[in-house]
N, CA, C and O atoms as a GROMACS GRO file, in nm:
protein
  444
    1UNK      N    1   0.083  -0.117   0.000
    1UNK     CA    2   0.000   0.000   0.000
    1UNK      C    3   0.089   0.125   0.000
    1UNK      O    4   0.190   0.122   0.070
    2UNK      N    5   0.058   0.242  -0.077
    2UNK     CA    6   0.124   0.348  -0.101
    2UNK      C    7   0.083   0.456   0.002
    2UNK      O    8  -0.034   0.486   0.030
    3UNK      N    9   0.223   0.526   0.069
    3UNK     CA   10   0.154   0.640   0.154
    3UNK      C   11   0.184   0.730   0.109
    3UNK      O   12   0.278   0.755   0.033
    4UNK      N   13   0.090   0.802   0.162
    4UNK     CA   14   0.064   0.932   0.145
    4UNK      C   15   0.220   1.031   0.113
    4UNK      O   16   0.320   0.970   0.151
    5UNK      N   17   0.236   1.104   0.079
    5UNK     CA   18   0.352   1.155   0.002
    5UNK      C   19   0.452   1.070   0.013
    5UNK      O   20   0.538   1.071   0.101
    6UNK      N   21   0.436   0.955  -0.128
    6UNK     CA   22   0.548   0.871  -0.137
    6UNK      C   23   0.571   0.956  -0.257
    6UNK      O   24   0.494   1.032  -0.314
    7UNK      N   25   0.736   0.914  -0.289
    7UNK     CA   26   0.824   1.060  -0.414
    7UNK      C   27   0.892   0.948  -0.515
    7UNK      O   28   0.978   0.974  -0.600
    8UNK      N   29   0.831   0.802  -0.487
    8UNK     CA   30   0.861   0.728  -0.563
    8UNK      C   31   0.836   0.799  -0.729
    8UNK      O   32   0.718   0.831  -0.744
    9UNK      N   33   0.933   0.830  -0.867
    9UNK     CA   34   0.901   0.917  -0.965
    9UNK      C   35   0.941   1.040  -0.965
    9UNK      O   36   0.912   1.115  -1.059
   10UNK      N   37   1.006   1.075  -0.870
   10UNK     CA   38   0.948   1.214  -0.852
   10UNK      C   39   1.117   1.242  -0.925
   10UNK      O   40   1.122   1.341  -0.999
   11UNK      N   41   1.224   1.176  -0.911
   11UNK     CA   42   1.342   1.163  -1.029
   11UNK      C   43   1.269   1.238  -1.175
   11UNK      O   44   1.255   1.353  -1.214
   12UNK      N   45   1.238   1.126  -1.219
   12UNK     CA   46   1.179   1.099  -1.361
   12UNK      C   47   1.119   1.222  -1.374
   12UNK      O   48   1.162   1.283  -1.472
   13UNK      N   49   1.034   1.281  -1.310
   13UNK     CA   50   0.914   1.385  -1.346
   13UNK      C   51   1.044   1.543  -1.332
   13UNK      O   52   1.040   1.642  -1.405
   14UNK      N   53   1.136   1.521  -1.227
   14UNK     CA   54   1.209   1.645  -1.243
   14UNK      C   55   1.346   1.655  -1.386
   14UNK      O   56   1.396   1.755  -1.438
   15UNK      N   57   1.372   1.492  -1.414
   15UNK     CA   58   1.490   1.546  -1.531
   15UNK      C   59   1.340   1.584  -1.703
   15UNK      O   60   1.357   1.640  -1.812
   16UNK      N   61   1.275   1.550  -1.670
   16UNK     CA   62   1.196   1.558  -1.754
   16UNK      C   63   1.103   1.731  -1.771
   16UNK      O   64   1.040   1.793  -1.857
   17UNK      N   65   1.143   1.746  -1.642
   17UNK     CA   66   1.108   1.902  -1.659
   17UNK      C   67   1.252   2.035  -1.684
   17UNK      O   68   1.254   2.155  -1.714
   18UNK      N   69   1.369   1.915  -1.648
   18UNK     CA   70   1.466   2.001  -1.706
   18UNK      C   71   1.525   1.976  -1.828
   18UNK      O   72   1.619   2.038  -1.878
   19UNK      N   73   1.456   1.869  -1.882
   19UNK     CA   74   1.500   1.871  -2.045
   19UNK      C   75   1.517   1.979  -2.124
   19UNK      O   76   1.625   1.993  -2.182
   20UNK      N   77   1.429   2.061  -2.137
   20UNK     CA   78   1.430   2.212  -2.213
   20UNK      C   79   1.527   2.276  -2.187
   20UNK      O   80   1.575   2.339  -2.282
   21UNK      N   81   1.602   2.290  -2.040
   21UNK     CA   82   1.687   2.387  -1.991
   21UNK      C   83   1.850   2.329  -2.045
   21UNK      O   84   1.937   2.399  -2.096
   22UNK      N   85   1.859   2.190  -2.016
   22UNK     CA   86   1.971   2.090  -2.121
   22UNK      C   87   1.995   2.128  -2.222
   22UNK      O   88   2.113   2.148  -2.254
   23UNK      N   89   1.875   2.156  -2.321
   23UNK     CA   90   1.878   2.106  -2.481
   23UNK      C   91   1.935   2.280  -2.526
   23UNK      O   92   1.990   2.314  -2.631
   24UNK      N   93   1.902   2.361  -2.417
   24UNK     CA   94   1.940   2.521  -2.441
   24UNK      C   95   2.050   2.525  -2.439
   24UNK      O   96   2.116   2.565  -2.535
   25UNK      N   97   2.106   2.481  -2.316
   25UNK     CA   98   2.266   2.494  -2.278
   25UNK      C   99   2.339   2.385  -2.379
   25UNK      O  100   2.458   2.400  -2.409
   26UNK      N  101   2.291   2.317  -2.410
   26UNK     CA  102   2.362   2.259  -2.550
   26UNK      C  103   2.366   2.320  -2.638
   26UNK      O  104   2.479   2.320  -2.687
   27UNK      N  105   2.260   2.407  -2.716
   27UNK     CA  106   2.262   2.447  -2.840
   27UNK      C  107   2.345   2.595  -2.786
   27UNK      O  108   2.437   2.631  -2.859
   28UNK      N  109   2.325   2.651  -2.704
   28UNK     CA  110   2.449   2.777  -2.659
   28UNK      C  111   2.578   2.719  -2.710
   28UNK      O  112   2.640   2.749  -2.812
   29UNK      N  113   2.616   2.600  -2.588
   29UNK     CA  114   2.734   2.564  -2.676
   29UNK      C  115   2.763   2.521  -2.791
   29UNK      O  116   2.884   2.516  -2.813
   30UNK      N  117   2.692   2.488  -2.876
   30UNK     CA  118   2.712   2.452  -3.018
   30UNK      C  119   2.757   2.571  -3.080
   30UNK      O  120   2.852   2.586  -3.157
   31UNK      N  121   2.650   2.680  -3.024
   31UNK     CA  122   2.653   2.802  -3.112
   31UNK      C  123   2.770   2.927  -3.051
   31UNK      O  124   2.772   3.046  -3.084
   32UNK      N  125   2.866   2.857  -2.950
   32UNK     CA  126   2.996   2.935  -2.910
   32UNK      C  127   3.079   2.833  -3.017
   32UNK      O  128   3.173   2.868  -3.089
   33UNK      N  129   3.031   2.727  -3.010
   33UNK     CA  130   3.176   2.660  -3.098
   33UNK      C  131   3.185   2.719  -3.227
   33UNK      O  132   3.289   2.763  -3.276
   34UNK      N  133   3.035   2.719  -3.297
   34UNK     CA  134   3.033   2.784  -3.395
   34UNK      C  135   3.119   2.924  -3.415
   34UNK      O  136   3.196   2.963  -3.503
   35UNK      N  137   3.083   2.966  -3.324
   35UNK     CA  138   3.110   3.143  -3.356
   35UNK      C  139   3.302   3.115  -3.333
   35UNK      O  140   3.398   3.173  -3.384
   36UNK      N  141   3.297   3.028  -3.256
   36UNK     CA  142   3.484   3.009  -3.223
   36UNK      C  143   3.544   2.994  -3.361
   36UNK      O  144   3.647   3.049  -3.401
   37UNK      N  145   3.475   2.922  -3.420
   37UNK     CA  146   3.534   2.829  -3.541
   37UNK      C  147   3.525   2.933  -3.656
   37UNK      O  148   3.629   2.949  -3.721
   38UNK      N  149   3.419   3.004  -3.689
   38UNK     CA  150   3.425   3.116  -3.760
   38UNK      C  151   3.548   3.235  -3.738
   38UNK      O  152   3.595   3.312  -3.822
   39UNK      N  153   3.577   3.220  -3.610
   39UNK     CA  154   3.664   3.362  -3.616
   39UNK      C  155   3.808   3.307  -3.599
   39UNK      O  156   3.906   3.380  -3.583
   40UNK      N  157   3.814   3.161  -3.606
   40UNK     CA  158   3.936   3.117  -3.625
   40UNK      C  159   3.946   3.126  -3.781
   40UNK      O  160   4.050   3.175  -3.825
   41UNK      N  161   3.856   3.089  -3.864
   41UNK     CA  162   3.853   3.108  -4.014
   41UNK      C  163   3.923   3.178  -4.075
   41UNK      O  164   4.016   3.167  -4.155
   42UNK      N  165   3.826   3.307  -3.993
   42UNK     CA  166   3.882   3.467  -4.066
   42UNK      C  167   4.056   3.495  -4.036
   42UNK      O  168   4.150   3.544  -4.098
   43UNK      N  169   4.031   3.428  -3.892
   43UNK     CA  170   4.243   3.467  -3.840
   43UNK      C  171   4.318   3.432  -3.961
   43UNK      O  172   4.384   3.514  -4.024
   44UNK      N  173   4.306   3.305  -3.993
   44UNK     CA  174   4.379   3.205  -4.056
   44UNK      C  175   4.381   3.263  -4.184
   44UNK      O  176   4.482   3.244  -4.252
   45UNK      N  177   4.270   3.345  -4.239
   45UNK     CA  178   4.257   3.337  -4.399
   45UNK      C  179   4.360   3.497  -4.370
   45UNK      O  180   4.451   3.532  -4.445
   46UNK      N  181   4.321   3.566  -4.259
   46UNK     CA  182   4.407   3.720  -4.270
   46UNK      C  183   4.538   3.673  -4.243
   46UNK      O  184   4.625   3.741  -4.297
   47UNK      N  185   4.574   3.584  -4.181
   47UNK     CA  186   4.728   3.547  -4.199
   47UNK      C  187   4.775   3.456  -4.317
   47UNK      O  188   4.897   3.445  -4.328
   48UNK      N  189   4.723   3.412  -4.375
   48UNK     CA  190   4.792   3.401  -4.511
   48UNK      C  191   4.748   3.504  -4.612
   48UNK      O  192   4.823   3.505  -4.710
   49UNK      N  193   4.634   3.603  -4.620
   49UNK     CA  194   4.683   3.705  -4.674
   49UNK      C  195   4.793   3.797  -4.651
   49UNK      O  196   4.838   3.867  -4.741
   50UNK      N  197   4.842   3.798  -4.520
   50UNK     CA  198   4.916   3.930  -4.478
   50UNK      C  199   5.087   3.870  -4.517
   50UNK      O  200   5.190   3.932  -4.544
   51UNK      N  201   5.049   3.680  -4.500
   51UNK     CA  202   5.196   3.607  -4.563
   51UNK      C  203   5.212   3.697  -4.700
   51UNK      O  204   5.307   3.774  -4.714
   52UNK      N  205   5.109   3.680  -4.800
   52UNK     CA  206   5.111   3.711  -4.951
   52UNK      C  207   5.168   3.832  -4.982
   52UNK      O  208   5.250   3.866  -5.067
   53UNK      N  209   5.110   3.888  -4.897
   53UNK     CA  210   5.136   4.044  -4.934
   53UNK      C  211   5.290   4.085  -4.867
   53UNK      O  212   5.353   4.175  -4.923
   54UNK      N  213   5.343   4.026  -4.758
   54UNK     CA  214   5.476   4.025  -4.739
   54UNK      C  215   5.566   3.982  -4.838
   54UNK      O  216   5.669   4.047  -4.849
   55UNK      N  217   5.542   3.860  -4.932
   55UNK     CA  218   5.620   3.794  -5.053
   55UNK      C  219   5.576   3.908  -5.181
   55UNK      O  220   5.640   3.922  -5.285
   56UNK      N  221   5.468   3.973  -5.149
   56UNK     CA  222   5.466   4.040  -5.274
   56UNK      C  223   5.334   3.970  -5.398
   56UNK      O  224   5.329   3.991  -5.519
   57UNK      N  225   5.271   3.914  -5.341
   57UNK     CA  226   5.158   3.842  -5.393
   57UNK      C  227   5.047   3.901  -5.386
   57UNK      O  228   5.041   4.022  -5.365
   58UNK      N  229   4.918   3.809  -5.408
   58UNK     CA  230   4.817   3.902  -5.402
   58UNK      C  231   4.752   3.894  -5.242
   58UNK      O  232   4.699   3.784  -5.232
   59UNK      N  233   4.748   3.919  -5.201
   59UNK     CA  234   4.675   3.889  -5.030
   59UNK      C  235   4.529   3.881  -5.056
   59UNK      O  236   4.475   3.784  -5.001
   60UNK      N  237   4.451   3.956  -5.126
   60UNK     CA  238   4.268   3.952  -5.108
   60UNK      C  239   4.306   3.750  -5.163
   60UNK      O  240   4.255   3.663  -5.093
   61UNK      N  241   4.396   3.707  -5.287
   61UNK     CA  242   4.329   3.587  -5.364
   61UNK      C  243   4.406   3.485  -5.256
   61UNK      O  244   4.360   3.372  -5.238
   62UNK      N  245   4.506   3.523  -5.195
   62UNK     CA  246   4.567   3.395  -5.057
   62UNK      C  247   4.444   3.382  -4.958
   62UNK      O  248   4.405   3.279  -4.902
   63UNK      N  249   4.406   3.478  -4.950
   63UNK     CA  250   4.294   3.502  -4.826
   63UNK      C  251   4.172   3.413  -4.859
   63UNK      O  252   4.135   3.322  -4.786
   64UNK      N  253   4.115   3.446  -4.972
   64UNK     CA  254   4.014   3.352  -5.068
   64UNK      C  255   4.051   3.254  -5.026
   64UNK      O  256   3.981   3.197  -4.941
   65UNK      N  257   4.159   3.206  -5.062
   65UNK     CA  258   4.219   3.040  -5.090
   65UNK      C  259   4.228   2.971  -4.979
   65UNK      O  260   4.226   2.850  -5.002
   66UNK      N  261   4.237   2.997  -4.875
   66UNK     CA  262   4.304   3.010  -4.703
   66UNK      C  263   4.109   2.978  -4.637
   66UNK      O  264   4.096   2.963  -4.516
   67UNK      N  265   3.996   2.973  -4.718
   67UNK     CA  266   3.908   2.983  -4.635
   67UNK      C  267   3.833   2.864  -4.732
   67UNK      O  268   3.850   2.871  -4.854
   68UNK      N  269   3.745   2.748  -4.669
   68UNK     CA  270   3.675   2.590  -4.721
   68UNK      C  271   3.603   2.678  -4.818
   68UNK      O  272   3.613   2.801  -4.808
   69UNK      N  273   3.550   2.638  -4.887
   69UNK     CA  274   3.473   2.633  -5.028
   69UNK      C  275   3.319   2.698  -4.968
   69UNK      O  276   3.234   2.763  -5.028
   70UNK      N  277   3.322   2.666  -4.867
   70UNK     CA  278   3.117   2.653  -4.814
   70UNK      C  279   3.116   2.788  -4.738
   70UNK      O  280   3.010   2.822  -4.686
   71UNK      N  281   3.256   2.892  -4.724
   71UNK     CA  282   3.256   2.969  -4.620
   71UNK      C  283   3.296   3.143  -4.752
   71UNK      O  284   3.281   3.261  -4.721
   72UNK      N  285   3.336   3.097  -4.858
   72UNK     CA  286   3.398   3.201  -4.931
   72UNK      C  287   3.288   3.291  -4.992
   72UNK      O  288   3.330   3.401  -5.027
   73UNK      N  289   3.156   3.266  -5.012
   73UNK     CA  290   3.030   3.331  -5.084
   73UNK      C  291   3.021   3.413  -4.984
   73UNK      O  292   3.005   3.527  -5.027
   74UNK      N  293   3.023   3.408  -4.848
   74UNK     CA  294   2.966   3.518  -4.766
   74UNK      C  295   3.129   3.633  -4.712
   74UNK      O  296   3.121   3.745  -4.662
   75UNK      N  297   3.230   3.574  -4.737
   75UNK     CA  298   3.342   3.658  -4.698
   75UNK      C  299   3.341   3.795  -4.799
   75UNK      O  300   3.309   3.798  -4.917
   76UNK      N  301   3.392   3.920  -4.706
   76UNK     CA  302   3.436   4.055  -4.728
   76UNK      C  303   3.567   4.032  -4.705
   76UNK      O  304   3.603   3.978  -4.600
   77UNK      N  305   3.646   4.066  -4.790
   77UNK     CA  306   3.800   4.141  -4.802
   77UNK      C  307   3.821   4.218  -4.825
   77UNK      O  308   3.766   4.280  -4.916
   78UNK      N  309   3.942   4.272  -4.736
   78UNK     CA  310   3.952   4.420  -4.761
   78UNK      C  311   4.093   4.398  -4.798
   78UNK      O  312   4.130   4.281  -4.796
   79UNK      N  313   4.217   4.530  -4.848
   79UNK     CA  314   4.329   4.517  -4.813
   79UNK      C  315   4.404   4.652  -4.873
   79UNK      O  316   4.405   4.686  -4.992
   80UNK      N  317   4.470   4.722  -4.760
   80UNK     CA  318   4.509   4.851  -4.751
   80UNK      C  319   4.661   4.790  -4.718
   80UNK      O  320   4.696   4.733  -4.614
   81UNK      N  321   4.758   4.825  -4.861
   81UNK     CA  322   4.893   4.776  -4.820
   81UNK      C  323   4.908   4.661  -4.783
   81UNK      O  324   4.891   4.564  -4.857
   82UNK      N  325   4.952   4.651  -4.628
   82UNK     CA  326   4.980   4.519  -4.620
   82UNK      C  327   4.927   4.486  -4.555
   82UNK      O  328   4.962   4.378  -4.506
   83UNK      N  329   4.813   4.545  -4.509
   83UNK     CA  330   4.727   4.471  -4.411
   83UNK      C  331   4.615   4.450  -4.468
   83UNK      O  332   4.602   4.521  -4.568
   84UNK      N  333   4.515   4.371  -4.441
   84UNK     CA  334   4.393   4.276  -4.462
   84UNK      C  335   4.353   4.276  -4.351
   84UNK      O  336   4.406   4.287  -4.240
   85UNK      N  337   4.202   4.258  -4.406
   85UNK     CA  338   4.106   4.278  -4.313
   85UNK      C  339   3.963   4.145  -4.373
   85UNK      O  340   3.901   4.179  -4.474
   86UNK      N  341   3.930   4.031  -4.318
   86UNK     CA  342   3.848   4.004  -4.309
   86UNK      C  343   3.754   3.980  -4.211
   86UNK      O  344   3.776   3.971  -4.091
   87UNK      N  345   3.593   3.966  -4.296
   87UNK     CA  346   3.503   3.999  -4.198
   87UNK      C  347   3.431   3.824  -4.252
   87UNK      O  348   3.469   3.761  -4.351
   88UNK      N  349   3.348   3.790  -4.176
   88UNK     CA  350   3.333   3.645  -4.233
   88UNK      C  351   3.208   3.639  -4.096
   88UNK      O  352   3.228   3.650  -3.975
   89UNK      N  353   3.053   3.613  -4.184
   89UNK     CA  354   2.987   3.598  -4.103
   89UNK      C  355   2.947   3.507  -4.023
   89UNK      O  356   2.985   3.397  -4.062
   90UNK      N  357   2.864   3.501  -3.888
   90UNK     CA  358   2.843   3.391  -3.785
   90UNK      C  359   2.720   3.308  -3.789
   90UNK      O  360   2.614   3.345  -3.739
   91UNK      N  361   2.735   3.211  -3.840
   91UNK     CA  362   2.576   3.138  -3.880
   91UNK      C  363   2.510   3.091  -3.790
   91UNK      O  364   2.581   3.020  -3.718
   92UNK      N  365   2.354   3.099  -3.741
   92UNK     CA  366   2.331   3.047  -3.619
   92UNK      C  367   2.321   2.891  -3.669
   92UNK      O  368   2.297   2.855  -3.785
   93UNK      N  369   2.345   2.808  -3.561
   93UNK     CA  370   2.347   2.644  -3.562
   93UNK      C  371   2.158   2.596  -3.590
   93UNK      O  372   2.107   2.498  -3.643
   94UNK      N  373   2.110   2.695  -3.538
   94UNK     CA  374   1.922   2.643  -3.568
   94UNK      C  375   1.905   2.728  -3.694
   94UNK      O  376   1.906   2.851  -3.682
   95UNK      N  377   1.894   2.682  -3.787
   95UNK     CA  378   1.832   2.832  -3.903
   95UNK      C  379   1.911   2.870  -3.962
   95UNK      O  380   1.873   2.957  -4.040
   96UNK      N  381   2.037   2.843  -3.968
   96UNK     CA  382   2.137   2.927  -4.079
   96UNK      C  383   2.095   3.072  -4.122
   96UNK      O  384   2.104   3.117  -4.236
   97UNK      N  385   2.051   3.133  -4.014
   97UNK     CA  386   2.076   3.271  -4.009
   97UNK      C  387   2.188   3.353  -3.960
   97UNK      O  388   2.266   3.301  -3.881
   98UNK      N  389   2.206   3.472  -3.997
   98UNK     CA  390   2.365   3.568  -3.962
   98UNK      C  391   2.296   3.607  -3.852
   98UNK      O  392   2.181   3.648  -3.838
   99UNK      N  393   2.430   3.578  -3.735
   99UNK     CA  394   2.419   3.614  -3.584
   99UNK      C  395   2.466   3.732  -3.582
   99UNK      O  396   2.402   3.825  -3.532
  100UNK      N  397   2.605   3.749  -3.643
  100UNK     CA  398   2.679   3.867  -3.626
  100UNK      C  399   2.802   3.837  -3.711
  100UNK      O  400   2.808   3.744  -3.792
  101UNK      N  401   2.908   3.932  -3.684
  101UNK     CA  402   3.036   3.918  -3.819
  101UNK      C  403   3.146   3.900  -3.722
  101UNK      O  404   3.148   3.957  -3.613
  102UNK      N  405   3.244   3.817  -3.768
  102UNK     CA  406   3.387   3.734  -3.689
  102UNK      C  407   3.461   3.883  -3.780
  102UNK      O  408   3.416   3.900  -3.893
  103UNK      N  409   3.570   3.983  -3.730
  103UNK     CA  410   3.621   4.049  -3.809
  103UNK      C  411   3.748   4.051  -3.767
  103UNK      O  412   3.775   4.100  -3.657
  104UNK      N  413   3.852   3.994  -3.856
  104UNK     CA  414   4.031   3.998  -3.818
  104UNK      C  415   4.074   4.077  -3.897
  104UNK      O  416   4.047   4.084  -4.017
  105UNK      N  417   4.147   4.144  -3.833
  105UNK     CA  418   4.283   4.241  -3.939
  105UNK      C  419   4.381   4.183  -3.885
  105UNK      O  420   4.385   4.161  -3.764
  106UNK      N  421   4.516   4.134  -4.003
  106UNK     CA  422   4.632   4.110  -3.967
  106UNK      C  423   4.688   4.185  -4.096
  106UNK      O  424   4.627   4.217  -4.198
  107UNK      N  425   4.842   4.206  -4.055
  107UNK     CA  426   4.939   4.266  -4.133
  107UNK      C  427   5.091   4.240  -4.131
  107UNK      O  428   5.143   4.190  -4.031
  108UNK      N  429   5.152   4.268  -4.221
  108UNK     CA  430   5.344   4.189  -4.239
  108UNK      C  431   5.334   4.336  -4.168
  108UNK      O  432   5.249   4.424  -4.166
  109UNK      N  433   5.455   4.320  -4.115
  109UNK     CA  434   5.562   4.443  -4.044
  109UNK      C  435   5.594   4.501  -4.150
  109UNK      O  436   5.599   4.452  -4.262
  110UNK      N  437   5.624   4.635  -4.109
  110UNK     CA  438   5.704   4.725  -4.264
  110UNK      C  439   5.833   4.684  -4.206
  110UNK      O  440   5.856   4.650  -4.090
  111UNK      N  441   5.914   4.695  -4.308
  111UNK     CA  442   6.024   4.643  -4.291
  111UNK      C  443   6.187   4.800  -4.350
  111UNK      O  444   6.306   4.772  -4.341
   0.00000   0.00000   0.00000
């Protein structure tokens, strides 16, 4: 026989009411990795432009080249001398909508 406030369940009924609050703090972190990974992109593509333009190359087409195939339609380049500037936008992980813009400037030393 069951008494009166037995909490037998009462587990089950609370991870089940914090499911929603889980599945948030997951997709947050998805969507920091995301935004991490984007603005590592842009670093990477402004440092091999700013390589190019130190050798005397073109820096906007190293920069191009320096960034995956699926990420180059939405990139802005800039490049004043020897410095470069890209801006490379932040896709949300639900919706592939623009969150906001990852923006690196790097540059060779004058020498």
């Amino acid at each position: 026989m069951r008494r009166i406030g037995d909490e037998s369940g009462q587990a089950s009924v609370e991870l089940v009411a914090l499911l929603p609050l889980i599945a948030l703090l997951l997709l947050a972190c998805l969507q920091a990795a995301a935004a991490g990974h984007t603005w590592w992109l842009a670093a990477s593509a402004a440092r091999a432009g700013a390589r190019a333009a130190q050798v005397g190359g073109d820096p906007l087409v190293a920069a191009r080249r320096a960034l995956p195939g699926r990420v180059r339609e939405g990139v802005q380049l800039r490049a004043n001398g020897r410095r470069i500037t890209v801006r490379l936008p932040v896709r949300a992980v639900l919706g592939g909508g623009r969150l906001g813009v990852a923006v690196v400037e790097a540059g060779a030393p004058d020498s």
